[in-house]
C-alpha positions in Angstrom: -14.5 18.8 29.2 -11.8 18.8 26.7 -10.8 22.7 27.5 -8.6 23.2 30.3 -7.4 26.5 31.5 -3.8 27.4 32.5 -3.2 30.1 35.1 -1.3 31.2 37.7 -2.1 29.2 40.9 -0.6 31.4 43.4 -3.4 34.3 42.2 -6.7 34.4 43.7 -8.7 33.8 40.7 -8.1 33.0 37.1 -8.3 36.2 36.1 -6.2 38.0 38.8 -2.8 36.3 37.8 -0.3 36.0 34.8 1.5 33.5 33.2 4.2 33.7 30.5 2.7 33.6 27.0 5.4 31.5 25.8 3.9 28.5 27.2 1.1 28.5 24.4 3.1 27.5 22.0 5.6 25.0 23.9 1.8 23.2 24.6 0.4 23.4 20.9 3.1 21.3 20.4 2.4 18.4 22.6 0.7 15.3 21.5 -3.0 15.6 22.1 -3.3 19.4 22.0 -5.3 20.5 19.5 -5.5 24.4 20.2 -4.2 26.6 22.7 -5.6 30.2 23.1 -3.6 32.6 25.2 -5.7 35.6 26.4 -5.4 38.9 28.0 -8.3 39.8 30.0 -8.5 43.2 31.3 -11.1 44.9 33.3 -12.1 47.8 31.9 -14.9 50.9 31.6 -17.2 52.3 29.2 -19.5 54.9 29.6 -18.8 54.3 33.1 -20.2 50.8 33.3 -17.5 47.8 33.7 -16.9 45.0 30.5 -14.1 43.1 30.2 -12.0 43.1 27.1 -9.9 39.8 25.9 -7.0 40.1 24.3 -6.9 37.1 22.3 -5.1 35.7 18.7 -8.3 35.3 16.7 -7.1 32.1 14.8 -6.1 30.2 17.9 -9.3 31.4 20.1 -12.0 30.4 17.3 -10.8 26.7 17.4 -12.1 26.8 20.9 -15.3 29.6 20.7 -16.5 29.1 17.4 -18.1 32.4 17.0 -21.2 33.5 14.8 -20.9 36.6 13.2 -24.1 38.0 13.2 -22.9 41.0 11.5 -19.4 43.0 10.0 -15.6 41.2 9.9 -13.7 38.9 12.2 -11.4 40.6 13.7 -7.4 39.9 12.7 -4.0 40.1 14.7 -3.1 43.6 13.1 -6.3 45.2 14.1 -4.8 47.1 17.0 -7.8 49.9 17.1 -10.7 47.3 16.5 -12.6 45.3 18.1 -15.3 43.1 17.5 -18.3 42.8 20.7 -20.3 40.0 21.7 -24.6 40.4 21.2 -25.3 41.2 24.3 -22.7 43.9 24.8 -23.8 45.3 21.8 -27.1 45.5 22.7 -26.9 47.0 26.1 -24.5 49.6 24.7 -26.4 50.2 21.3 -23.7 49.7 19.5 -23.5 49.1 15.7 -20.5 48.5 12.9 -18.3 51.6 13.3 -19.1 52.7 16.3 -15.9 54.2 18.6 -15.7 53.2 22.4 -13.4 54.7 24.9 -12.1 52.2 26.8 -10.5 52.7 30.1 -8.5 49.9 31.8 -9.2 49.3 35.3 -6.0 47.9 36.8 -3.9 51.0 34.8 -3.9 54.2 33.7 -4.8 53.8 30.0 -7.6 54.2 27.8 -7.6 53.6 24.0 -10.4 54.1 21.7 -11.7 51.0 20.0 -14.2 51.0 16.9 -16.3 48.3 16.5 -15.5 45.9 13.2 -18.4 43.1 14.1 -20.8 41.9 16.9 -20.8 37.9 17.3 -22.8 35.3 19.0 -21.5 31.9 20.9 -24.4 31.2 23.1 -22.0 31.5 26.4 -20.5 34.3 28.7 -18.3 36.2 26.3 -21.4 37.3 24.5 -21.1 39.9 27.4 -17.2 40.6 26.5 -15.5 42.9 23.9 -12.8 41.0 22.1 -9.6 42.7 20.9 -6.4 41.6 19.7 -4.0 40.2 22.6 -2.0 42.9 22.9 -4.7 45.7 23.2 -5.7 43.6 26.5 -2.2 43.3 27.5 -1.7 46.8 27.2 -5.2 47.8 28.9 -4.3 45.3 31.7 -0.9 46.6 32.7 1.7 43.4 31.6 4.4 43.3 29.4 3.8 41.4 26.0 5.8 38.4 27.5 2.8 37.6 29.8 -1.5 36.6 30.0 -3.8 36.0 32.2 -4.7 32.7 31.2 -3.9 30.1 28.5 -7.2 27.7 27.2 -6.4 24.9 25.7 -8.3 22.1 23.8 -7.7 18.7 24.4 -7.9 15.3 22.6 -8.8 13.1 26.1 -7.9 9.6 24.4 -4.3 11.2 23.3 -3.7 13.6 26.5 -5.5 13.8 30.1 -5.2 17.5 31.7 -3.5 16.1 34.6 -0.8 14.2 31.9 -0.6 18.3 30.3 -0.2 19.9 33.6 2.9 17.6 34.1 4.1 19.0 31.1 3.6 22.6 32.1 5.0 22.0 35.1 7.9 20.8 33.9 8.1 23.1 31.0 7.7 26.3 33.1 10.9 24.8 35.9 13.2 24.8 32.8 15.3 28.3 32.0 13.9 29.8 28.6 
């Protein structure tokens, strides 16, 4: 209840559209926020079988997945050839620390090579996902580095309601930057 996710409405889904990353930062600094993650979520393939890799800032997304590192190193900003892989991906790849993956992006003609750093756990979906510094997934998607797919951010409900913070996006995003 106290995540809410920003995207672009006009898109079909969530994951479909793209809105400018500079609005993570104008909302960690509203009153009530207490985290906002921009992420880059890309559709890719490996060994011909689709994942999805998220670009994310690892600082900002663990404040709202707190992830369990069940083995190797967080992964870091400045890791621009690692990645670290949820359980289950791990698993149904057989993957371990140091392993390479060739990922292809789905939406673009790219395809970078990825070695693994860690394998986490959060008991939820992205146990299923690869996870890779934001602008590996903004490069495997297709966007410019001034844009994401989505925005989550964390919420303090007795300081901030998400209808209060869309207001404040709204009027955030009508404004020149």
């Amino acid at each position: 209840e106290e995540i809410v996710a920003i995207y672009d409405r006009k898109s079909r889904t969530p994951f479909t559209g793209l809105v400018p990353v500079y609005l993570a930062e104008r909302m960690a600094s509203i009153n009530g926020v207490l985290a906002s993650s921009p992420e880059a979520i890309a559709p890719c393939m490996v060994r011909g079988e689709s994942i999805f890799v998220r670009g994310i800032v690892p600082r900002e997304f663990s404040k709202l997945n707190p992830l369990n590192l069940v083995e190797g190193k967080m992964l870091e900003l400045n890791n621009l050839n690692l990645a670290i892989v949820g359980r289950r991906l791990a698993e149904r790849f057989k993957l371990k620390l140091g392993d390479k993956l060739l990922v292809l992006g789905v939406l673009t003609d790219r395809y970078l090579e990825l070695e693994v750093k860690g394998v986490y756990e959060s008991q939820s979906t992205i146990d299923d996902e690869c996870l890779a510094p934001i602008y590996v997934g903004q490069w495997l998607r297709g966007t410019d580095y001034n844009h994401v797919t989505l925005i989550r951010v964390k919420i303090d409900r007795n300081k901030i309601s998400p209808i209060k913070l869309f207001d404040e996006i709204a009027k955030e995003a009508s404004e020149p930057s």
